[in-house]
C-alpha positions as CSV (number, residue, x, y, z in Angstrom):
1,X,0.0,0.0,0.0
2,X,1.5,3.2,-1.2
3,X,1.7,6.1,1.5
4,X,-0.1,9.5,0.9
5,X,1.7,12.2,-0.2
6,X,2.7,15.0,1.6
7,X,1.7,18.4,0.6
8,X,3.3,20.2,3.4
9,X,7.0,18.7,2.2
10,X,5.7,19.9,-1.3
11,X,4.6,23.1,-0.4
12,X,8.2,23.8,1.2
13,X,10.0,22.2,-2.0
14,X,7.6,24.5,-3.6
15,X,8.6,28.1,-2.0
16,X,12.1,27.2,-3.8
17,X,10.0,27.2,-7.3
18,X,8.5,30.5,-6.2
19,X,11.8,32.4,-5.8
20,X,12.8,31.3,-9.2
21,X,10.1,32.3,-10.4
22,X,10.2,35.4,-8.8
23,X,13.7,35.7,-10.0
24,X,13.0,35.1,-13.5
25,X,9.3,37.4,-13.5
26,X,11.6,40.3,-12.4
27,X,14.9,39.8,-14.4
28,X,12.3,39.2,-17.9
29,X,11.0,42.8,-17.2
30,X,13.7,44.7,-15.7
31,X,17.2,43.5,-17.0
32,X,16.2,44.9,-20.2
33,X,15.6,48.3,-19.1
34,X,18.9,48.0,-17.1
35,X,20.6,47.2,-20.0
36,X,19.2,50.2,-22.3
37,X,20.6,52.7,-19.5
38,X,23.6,52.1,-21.4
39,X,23.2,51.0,-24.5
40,X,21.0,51.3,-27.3
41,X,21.6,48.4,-28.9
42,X,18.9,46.2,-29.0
43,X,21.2,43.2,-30.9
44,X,23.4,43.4,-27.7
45,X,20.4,43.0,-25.6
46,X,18.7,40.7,-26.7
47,X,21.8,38.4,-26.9
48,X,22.5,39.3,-22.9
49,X,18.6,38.1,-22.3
50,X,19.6,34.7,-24.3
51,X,22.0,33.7,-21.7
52,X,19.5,32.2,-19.4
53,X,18.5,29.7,-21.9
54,X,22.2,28.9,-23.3
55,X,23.1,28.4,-19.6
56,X,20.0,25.9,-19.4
57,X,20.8,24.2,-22.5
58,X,24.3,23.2,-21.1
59,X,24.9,23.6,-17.3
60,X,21.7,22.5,-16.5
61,X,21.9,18.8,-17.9
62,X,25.6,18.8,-16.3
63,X,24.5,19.6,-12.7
64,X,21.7,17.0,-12.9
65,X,24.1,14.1,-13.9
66,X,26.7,15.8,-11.7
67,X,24.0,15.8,-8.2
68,X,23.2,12.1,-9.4
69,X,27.0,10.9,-8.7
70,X,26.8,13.3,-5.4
71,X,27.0,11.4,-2.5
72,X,27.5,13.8,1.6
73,X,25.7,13.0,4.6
74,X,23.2,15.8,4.0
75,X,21.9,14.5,0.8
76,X,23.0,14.2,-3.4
77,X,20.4,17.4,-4.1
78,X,21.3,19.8,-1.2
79,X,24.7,20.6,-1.2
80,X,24.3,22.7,-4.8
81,X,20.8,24.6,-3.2
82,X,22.7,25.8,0.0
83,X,26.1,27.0,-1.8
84,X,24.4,28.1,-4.9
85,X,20.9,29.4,-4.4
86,X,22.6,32.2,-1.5
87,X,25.2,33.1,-3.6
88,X,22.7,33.8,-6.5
89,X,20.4,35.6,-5.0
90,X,23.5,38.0,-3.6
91,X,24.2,38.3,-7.6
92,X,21.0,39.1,-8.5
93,X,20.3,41.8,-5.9
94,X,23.6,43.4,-7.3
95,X,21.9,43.8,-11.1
96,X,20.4,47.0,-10.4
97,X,23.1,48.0,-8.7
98,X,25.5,48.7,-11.6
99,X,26.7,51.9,-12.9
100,X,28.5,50.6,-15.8
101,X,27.4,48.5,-18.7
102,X,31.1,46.2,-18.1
103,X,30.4,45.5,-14.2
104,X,26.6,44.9,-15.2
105,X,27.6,42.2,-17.6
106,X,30.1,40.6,-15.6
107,X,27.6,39.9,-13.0
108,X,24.9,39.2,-14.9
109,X,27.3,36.2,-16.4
110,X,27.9,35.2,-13.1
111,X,24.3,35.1,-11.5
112,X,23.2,32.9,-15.2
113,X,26.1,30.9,-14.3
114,X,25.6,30.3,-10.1
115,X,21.5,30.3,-11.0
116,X,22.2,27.4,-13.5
117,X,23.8,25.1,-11.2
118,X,20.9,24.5,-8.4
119,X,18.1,25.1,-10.5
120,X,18.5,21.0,-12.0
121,X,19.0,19.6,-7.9
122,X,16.1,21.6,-6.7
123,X,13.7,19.8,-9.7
124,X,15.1,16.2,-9.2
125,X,14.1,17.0,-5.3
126,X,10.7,16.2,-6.0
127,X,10.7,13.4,-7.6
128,X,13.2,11.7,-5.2
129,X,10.9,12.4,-2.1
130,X,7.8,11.6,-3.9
131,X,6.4,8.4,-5.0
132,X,6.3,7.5,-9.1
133,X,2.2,7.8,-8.6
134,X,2.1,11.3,-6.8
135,X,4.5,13.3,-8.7
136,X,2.0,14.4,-11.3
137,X,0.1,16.2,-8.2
138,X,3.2,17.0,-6.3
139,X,4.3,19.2,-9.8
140,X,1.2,20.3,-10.6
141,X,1.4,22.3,-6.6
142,X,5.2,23.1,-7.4
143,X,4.1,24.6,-10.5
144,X,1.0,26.1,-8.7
145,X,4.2,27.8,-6.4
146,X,6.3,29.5,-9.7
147,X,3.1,30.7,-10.7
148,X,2.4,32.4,-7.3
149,X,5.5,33.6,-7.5
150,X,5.3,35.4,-10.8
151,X,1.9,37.0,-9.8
152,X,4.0,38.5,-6.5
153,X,6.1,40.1,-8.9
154,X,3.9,41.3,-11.6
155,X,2.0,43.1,-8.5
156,X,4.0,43.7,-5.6
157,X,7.3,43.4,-6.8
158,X,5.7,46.5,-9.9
159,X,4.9,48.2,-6.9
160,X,7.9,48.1,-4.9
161,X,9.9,48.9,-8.4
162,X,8.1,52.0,-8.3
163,X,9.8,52.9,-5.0
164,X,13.3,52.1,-6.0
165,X,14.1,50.1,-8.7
166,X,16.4,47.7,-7.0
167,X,13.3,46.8,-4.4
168,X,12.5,43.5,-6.5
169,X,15.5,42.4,-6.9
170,X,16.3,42.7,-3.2
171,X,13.0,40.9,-2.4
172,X,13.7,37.6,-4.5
173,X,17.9,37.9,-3.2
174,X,16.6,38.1,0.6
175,X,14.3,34.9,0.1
176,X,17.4,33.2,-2.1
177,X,19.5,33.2,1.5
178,X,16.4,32.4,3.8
179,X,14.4,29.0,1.6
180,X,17.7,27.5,1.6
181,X,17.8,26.7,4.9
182,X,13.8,26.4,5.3
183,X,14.3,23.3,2.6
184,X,17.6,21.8,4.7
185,X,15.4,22.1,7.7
186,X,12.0,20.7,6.1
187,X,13.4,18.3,3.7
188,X,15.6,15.1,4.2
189,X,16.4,13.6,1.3
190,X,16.1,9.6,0.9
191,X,19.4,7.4,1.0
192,X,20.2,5.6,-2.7
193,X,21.7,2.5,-2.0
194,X,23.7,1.9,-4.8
195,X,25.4,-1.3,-5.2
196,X,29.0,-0.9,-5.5
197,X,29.8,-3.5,-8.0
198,X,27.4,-2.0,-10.5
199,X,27.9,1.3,-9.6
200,X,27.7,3.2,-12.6
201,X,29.1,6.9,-13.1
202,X,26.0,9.2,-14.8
203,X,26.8,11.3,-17.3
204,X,23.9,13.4,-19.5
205,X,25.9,12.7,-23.0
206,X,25.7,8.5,-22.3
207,X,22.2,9.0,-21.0
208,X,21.2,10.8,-24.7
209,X,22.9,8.1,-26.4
210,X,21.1,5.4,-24.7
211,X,17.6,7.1,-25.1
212,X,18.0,7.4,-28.6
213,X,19.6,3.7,-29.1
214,X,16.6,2.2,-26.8
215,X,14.5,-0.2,-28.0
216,X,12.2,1.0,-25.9
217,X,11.5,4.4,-27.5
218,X,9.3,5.7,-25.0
219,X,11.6,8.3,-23.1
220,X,13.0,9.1,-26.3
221,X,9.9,9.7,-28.2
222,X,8.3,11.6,-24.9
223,X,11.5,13.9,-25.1
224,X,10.4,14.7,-28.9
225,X,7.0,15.7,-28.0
226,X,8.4,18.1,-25.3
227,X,10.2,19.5,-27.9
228,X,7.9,19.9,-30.0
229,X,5.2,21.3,-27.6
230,X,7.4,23.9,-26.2
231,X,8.3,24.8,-29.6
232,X,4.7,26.1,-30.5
233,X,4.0,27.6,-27.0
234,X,7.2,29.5,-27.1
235,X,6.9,30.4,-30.9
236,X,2.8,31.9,-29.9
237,X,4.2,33.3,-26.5
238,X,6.9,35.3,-28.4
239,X,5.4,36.9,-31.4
240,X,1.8,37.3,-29.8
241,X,1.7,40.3,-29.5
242,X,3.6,41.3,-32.2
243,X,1.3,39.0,-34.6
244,X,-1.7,41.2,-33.0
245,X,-0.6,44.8,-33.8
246,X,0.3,44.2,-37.2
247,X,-2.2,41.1,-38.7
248,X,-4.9,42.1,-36.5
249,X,-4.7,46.1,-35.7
250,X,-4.6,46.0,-31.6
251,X,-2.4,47.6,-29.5
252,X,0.2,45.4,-27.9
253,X,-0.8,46.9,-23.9
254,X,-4.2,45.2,-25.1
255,X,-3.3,41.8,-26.7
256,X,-0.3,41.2,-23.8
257,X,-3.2,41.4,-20.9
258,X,-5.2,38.9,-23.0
259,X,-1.9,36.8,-22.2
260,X,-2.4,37.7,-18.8
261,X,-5.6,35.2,-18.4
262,X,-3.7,32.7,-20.3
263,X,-0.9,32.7,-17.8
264,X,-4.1,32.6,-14.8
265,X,-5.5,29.8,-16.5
266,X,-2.6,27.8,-16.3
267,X,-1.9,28.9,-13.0
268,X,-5.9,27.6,-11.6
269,X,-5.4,24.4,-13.7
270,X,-2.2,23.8,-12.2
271,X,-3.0,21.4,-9.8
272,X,-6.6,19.8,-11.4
273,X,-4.0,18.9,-14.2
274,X,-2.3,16.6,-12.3
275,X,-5.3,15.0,-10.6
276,X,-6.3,14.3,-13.9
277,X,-3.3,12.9,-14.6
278,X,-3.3,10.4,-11.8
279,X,-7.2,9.5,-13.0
280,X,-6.4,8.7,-16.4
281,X,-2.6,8.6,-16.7
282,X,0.1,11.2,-17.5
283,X,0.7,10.4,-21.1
284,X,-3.3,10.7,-22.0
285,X,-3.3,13.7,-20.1
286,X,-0.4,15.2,-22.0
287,X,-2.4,14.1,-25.3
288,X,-5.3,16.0,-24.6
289,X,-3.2,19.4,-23.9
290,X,-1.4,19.0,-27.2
291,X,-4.7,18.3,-29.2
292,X,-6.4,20.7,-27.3
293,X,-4.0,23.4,-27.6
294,X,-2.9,22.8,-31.5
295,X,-7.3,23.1,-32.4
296,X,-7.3,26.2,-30.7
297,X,-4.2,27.6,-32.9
298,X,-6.2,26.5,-35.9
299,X,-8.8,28.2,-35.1
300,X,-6.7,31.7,-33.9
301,X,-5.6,31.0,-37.3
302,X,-8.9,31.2,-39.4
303,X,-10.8,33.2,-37.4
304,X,-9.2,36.2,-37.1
305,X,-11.2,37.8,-34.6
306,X,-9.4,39.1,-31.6
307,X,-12.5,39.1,-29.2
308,X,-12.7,35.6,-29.7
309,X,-9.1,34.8,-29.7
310,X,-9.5,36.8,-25.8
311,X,-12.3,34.6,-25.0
312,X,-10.3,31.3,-26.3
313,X,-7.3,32.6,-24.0
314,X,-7.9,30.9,-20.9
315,X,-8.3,27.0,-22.4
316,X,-5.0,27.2,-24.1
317,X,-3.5,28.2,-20.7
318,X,-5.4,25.3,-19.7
319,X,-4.6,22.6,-22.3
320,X,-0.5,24.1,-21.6
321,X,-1.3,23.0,-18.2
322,X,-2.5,19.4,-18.9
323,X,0.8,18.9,-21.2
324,X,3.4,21.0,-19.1
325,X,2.6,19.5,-15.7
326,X,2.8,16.2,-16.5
327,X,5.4,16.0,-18.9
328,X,8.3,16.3,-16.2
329,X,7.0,13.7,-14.0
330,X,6.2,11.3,-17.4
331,X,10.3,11.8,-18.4
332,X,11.7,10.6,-14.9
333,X,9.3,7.5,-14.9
334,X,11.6,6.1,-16.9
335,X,14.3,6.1,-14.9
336,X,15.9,4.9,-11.6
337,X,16.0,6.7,-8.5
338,X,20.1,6.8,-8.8
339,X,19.6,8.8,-11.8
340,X,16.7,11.1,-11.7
341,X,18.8,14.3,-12.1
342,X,20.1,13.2,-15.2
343,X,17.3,12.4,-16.9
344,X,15.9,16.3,-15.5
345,X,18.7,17.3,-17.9
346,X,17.5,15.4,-20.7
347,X,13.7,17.1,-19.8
348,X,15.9,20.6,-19.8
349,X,18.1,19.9,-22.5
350,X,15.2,19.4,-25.0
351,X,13.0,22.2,-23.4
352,X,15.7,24.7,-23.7
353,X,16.8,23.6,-27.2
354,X,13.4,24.1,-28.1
355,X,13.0,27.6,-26.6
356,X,16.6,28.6,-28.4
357,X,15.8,27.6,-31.6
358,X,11.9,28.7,-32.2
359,X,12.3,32.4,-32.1
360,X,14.0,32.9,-35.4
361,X,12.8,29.8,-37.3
362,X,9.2,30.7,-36.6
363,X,10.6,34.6,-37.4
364,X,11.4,33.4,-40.8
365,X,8.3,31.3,-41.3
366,X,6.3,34.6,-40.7
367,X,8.7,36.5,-42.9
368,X,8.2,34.1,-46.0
369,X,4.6,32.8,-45.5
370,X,3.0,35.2,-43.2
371,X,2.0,36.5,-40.1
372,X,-1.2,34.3,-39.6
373,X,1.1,31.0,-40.5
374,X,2.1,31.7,-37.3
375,X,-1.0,29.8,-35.3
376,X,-0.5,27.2,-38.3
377,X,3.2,26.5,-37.9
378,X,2.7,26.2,-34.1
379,X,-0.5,23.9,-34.3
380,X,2.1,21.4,-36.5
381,X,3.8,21.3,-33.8
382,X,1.7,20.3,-31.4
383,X,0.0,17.8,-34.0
384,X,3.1,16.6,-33.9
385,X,3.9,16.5,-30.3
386,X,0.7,14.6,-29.7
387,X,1.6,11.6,-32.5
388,X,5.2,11.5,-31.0
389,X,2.5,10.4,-27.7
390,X,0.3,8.2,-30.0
391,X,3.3,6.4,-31.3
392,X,4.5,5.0,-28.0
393,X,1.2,3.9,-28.0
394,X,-0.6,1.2,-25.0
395,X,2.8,-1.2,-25.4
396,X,4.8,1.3,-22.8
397,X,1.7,2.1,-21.0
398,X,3.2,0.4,-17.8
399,X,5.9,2.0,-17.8
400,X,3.9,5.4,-17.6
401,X,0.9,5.1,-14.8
């Protein structure tokens, strides 16, 4: 009989989700703005605000593999989130600090760098404290946490920015030095008995190769359809509001709040997405948010009416939801407990692959085709991410709960 989870334990995991989140609401708004005080080049900007996701493509997946081989008395996870977490958050409440471009980019290098290194630990926490058939729920309250967090900044932390500009900053740095300790103090994490004799040395380039050699193509497959997924949501999430002013007419202040409901929706459905899940399983659920969400691009497409594209909003926050929450949990399913982080590097190594490389190839699919090829190009995606889930079909379905 399998125990109950905890939502206490997860709600304490979850306040580290919330300063991320906080970290990353803040930095998406503000580091830009920092960054124009001195220069005007948007080229150079926009290659700074690119860091974060090179960062994730490569020292994420490293750190996972690297906490998997990790072995201290306090734990494989914790080490990195009390060294690193503290020392980014003293970073990051630097940033608007800065009264040259050089000093500002030197520590904004080294806060992507130091952020980069717990963020992979602090995910494979969950999953190593929670049983296989809870972690659908457990993610679907840590996601619940990020987007909390987010909504703190968009409304306090706006308001505190208003003050003095480096408020935020110092908010999300504060709560980097104090959750550390909260988790240490909360959270034990489980001892991995690992037999010596077949001790095996995890590394995230052998764990790629041996999801794409598989025979069983499940995790590799389920990788793909992340991929994809993320692909269209980032592609809509990015030129949204651009696609809006020009196809349709409407001011940008206007179309970005319609994004607002779509980021609420996904926020509420958080956690019914991964009840759902544990009804009717975590690869079903995921099907339904790619179907869902790609129908709903078709018809963004075609109709071309931005009332009803605002009154469509909230269910493709809600179909993200069904995919995005359970598509974590489905990936380290797969896997053993001894290597859990490195498979979160194979889930973060596709994801931020994805999110690097659909800005300019959906740029120049609107530049050829056009703008409304846009909602097309994405629902392909999606089509696709949900066959990439058809394929693996009921012959893994063990595998997945």
């Amino acid at each position: 009989m399998s125990s109950r989870l905890n939502y206490l334990k997860i709600f304490n995991l979850g306040l580290g989700f919330m300063v991320i989140s906080m970290i990353w609401a803040a930095y998406n708004a503000y580091m830009p703005i920092f960054l124009g005080n001195f220069t005007k080049s948007n080229t150079l900007i926009g290659f700074v605000m690119s860091w974060d996701n090179i960062a994730n493509l490569f020292i994420l997946p490293f750190f996972g593999a690297l906490s998997d081989n990790t072995r201290t008395r306090i734990g494989r996870r914790m080490p990195y989130i009390l060294v690193s977490m503290p020392l980014a958050g003293v970073l990051y409440a630097l940033l608007p600090l800065q009264t040259k471009l050089l000093s500002l980019l030197v520590i904004d290098l080294l806060f992507n760098i130091v952020v980069a290194t717990y963020r992979t630990p602090m995910v494979a926490l969950m999953p190593d404290i929670v049983e296989e058939e809870h972690r659908s729920k457990a993610n679907g309250v840590i996601n619940f946490m990020g987007g909390l967090g987010s909504l703190i900044i968009f409304f306090i932390g706006s308001q505190l920015y208003k003050i003095n500009k480096a408020y935020p900053f110092f908010l999300s740095g504060i709560l980097s030095l104090i959750i550390p300790i909260v988790l240490f103090l909360t959270i034990k994490e489980p001892k991995i008995v690992v037999n010596e004799e077949k001790k095996e040395k995890q590394s995230i380039l052998k764990a790629l190769a041996t999801v794409v050699k598989d025979q069983n193509k499940a995790p590799f497959y389920t990788l793909l359809s992340i991929f994809m997924t993320i692909a269209g949501f980032a592609a809509v999430e990015t030129f949204f509001t651009r696609y809006c002013k020009i196809a349709l007419g409407i001011d940008e202040s206007v179309s970005s709040f319609a994004m607002g409901f779509y980021a609420l929706a996904f926020l509420v459905f958080a956690l019914p997405a991964g009840f759902i899940a544990t009804k009717i399983g975590k690869r079903k659920t995921m099907m339904i948010g790619a179907f869902g969400q790609g129908i709903l691009f078709l018809i963004f497409m075609i109709v071309r009416d931005f009332r009803t594209i605002q009154i469509l909003m909230p269910f493709a926050g809600m179909f993200n939801a069904l995919f995005t929450i359970n598509s974590y949990p489905l990936v380290v399913s797969y896997t053993s407990a001894e290597k859990i982080g490195t498979y979160t590097g194979l889930y973060y190594f596709f994801s931020s692959l994805a999110a690097i490389v659909t800005p300019s190839s959906f740029g120049a699919i609107m530049d050829f085709i056009g703008f409304n090829k846009l909602f097309l190009a994405a629902s392909i995606c999606l089509f696709i991410s949900f066959a990439f889930l058809w394929i693996i079909g009921e012959k893994y379905e063990n595998t997945m709960s």
